[in-house]
PLY file of the C-alpha trace (Angstrom):
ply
format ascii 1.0
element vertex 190
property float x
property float y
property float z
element edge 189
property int vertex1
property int vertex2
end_header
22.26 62.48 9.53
21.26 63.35 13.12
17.57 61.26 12.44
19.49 57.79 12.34
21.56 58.44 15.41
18.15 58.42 17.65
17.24 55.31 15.46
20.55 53.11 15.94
20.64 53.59 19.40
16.79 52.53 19.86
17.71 49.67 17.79
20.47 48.57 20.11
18.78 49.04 23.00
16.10 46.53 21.24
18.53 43.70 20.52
20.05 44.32 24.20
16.69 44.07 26.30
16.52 40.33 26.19
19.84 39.82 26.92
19.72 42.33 29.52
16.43 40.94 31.11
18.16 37.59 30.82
20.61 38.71 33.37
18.19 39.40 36.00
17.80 35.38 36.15
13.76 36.90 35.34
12.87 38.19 38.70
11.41 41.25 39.58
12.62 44.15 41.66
9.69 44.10 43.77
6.67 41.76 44.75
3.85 42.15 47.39
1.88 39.09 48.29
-1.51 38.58 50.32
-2.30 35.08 52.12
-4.09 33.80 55.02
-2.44 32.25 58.07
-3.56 30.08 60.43
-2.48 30.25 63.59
-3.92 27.67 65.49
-6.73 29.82 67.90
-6.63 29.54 71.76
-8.52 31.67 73.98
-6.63 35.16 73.58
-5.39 34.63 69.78
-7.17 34.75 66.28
-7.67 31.36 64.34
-6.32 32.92 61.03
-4.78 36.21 59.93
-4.36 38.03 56.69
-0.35 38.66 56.02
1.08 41.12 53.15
4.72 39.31 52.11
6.56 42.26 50.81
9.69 41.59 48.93
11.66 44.75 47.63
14.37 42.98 46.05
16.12 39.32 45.59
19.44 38.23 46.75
21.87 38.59 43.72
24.31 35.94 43.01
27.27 38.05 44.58
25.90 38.28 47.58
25.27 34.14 48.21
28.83 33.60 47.15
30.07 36.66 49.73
27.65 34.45 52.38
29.13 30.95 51.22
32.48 32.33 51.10
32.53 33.52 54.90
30.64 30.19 55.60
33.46 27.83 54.23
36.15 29.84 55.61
34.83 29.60 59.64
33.88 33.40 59.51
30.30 32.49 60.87
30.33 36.40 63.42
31.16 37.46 59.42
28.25 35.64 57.86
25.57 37.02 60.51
26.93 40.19 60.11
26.53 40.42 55.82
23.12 38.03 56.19
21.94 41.24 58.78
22.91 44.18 56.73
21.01 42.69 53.55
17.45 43.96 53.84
15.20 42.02 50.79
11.79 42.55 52.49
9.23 41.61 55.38
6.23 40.04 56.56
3.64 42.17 58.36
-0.09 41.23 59.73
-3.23 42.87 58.88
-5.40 43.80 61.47
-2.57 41.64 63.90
-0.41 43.01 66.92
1.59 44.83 64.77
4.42 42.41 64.47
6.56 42.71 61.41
9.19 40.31 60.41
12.30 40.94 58.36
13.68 39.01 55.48
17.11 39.03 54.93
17.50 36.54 51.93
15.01 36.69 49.57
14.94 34.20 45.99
12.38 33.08 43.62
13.42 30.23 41.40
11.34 28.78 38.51
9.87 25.78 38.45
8.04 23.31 36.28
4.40 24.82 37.24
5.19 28.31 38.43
8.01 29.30 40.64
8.83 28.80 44.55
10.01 31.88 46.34
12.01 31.64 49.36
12.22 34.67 52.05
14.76 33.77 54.65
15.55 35.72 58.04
16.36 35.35 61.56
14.65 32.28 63.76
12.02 33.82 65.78
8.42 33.01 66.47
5.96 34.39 64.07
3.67 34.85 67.36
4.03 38.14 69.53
4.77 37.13 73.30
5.79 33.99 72.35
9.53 32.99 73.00
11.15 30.04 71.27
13.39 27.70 72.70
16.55 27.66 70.86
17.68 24.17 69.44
20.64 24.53 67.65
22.56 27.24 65.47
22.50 28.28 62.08
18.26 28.20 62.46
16.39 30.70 60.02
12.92 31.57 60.06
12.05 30.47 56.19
8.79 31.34 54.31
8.66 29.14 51.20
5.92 29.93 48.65
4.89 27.31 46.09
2.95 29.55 43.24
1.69 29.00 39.91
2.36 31.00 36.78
-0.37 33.43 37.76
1.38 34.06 41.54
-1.43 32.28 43.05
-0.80 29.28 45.76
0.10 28.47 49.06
3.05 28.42 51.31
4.73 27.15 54.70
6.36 28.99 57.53
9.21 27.55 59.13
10.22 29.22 62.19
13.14 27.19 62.87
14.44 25.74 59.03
18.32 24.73 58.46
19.49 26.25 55.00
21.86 25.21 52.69
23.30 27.53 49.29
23.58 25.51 46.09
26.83 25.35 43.80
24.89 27.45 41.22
23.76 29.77 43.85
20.48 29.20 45.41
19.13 28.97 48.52
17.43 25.16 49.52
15.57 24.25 52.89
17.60 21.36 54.69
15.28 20.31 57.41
13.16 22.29 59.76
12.71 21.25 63.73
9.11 21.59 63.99
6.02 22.01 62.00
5.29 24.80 59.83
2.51 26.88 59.98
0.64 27.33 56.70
-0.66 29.99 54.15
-3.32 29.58 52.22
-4.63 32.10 49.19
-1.48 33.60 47.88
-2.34 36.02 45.68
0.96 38.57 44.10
-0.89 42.13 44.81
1.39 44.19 43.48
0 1
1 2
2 3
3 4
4 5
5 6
6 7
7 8
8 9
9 10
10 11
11 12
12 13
13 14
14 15
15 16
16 17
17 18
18 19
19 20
20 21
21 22
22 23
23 24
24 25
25 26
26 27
27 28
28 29
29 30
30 31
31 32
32 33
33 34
34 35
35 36
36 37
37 38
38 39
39 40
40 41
41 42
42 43
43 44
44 45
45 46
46 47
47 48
48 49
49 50
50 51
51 52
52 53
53 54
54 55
55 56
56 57
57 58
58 59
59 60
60 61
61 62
62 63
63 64
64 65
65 66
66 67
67 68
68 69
69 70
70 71
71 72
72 73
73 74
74 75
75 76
76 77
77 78
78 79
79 80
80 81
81 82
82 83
83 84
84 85
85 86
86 87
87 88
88 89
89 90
90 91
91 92
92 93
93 94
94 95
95 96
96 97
97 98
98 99
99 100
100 101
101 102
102 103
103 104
104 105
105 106
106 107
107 108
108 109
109 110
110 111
111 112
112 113
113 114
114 115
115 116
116 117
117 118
118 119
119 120
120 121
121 122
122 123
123 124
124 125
125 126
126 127
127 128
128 129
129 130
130 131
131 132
132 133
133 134
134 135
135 136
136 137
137 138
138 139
139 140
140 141
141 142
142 143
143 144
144 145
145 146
146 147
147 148
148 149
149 150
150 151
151 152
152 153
153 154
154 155
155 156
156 157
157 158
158 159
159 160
160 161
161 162
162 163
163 164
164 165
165 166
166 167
167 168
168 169
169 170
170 171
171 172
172 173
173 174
174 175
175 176
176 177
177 178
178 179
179 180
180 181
181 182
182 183
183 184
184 185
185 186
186 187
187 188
188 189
């Protein structure tokens, strides 16, 4: 009698893994990403650099309704202070000054030739020693990466993007005050 116990609860755990993985909304715990950026050159700085995009984990649906919630009641010191306090990954430079950046909002949504994954933290320059000049509130610095089915693409940086969260809970650039810089040869590494 004991050998079907083992059996029955294999079995249910069988039927339950789709439904289980289903909802996960299909995205991983944890990515790493590889890609070339190109800075621009100038005397004293490098005309590319390789950049690992490490995400350790995506913003669940909770937490963009506890972020639209404080949003649409005026609670914007509220907001900042949940956006901080969620930590969903970062952006570091090989072989760079040692400049890492952190992602507070991190979400990969599907689309019709791969998926798009969007890492979102605070404005800031993605140069070290560079300041920005601030033009406006509610800024984020937003990577966007447009990747096919294998994880393989390209992607923008937008130091300065407005954000907006959808009804159904995702996270959409708005507009961005000036040009991104790009990334070129994506490749998931992990």
């Amino acid at each position: 009698m004991s050998y079907h116990r083992p059996a029955k609860a294999i079995l249910l755990f069988v039927l339950a893994s789709p439904f289980l993985y289903s909802l996960s909304f299909g995205q991983e715990t944890a990515a790493e990403f590889r890609g070339r950026i190109f800075m621009g050159g100038g005397p004293n700085r490098p005309g590319a650099l390789t950049t690992r995009i490490i995400v350790n984990g995506y913003t669940n649906l909770d937490e963009i309704r506890a972020l639209q919630d404080r949003l649409q009641s005026g609670d914007v010191d509220g907001f900042y202070d949940a956006f901080r306090k969620m930590k969903k990954g970062e952006m570091r430079f090989v072989g760079g000054a040692g400049l890492q950046i952190n992602f507070n909002a991190a979400q990969e949504q599907q689309t019709e030739d791969g998926v798009k994954v969007f890492l979102i933290g605070e404005s800031r320059s993605i140069e070290s020693g560079v300041s920005k000049r601030v033009g406006g509130t509610a800024l984020f610095l937003v990577v966007e990466l447009t990747l096919d089915k294998k994880y393989e693409g390209e992607g923008k940086i937008y130091e300065d993007g407005r954000i907006s969260f959808t009804p159904e809970g995702g996270i959409k650039l708005d507009s961005y005050l000036t040009t991104p810089k790009v990334i070129v040869n994506i490749r998931k590494s992990k």
